[in-house]
N, C-alpha and C positions, 0 to 999 in steps of 0.2 A: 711848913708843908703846903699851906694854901697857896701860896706864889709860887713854888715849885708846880704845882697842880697848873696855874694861871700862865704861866711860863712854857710847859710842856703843853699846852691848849692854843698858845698862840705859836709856837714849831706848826705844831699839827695843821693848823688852819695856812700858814704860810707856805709851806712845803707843799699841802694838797691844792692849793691855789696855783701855783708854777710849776706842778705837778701833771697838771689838765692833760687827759691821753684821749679825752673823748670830746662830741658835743656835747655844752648842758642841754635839760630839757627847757627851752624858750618855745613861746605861742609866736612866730608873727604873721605876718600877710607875704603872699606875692602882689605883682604887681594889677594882677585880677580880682584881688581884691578878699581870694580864698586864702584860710588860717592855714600854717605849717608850723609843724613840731620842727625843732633843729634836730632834737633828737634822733629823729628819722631818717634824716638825709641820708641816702647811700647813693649808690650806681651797681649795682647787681653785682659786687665783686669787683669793682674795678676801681681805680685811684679817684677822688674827688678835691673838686680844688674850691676853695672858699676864700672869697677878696671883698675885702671890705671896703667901703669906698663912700664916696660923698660928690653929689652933682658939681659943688664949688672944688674940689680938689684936684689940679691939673693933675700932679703927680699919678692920681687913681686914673683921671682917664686916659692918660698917656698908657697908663700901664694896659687898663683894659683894649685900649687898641690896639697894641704893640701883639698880646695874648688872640687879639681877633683875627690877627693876621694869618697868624697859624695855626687856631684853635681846631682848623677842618681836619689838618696835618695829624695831631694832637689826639683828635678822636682818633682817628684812622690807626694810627699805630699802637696808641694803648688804651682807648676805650675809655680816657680821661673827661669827666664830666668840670664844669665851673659851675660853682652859683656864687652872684655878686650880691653880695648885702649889702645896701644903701642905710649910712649912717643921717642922711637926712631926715633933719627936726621935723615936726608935722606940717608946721606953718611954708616948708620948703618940698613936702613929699611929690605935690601935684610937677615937679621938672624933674621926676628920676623916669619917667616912661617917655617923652618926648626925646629925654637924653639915648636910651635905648632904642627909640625906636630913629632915631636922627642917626646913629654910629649903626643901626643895622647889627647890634649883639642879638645872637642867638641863645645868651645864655638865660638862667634860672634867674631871677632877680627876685630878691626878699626885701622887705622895708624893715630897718629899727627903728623905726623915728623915737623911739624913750631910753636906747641904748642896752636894752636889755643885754641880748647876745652879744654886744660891744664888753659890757659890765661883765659877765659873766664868766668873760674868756679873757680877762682882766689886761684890753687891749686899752692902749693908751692915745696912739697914733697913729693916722694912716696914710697912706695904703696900708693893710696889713693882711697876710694871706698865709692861708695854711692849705699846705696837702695832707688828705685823709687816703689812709691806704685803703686796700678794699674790703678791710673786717671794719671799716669804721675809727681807726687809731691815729691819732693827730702825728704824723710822722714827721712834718717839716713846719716853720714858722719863720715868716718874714717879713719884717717891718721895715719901709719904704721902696722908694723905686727909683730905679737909674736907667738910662735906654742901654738894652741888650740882661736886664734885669731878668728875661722871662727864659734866655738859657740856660741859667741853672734851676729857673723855676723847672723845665723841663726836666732839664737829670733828676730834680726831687720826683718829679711823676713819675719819671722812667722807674729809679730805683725804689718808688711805692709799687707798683707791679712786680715785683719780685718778689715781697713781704707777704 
């Protein structure tokens, strides 16, 4: 009975782990330096996009640029928000706002540097991004990047506005 018990504890724990419909609640910083709940993250209703990313990792910035290009587009037709999470360690944190402010993103930028929210959302590798529809509900996830990557990122946004 006890390893039946042990056994049904570890489904339970497995399943709600790859399960994840929401943000956990993580503390981190934006780039100002002010504390953010993840928890919290919305856009008044409207789709939200979450990209994980790292100063050293072409792939993420290739993506976040590809995404800049027509982020303006993006707001404009569905009110589609980004925030980019910087998976950069502490000892690396001080090149994620030069990076930003060098590539001229206009988006939200968050720091992990202890991997919390990385850990949480039990992401492995990145780039990695999810769209949140606009109650908040993890509707789409995608790990890596390719160029022309960010048009079905879009149909994910598109069809989070529908939800």
């Amino acid at each position: 009975m006890n390893r039946l018990n042990i056994f049904i504890g570890i489904i339970f724990c497995c399943v709600t782990a790859f399960a994840q419909t929401r943000l956990p609640r993580v503390t981190l910083k934006n780039i100002e330096g002010k504390s953010v709940q993840t928890d919290t993250l919305s856009n008044a209703g409207k789709p939200l996009i979450i990209s994980f990313f790292a100063t050293w990792c072409k792939p993420c910035n290739r993506e976040l640029k590809a995404i800049d290009e027509v982020y303006a587009d993006w707001q404009a037709e569905t009110g589609a928000k980004l925030v980019a999470v910087s998976i950069d360690q502490a000892q690396n944190i001080n090149k994620v706002k030069p990076l930003v402010d060098e590539n001229g993103w206009t988006y939200d930028v968050l720091l992990d540097p202890n991997g919390e929210l990385k850990r949480a959302l039990g992401i492995q590798m990145i780039p990695y991004t999810l769209v949140l529809d606009g109650s908040g509900n993890i509707v789409f996830k995608h790990n890596g990047y390719t160029d022309g990557a960010e048009e079905e990122l879009y149909k994910q946004v598109k069809t989070a506005c529908k939800k």
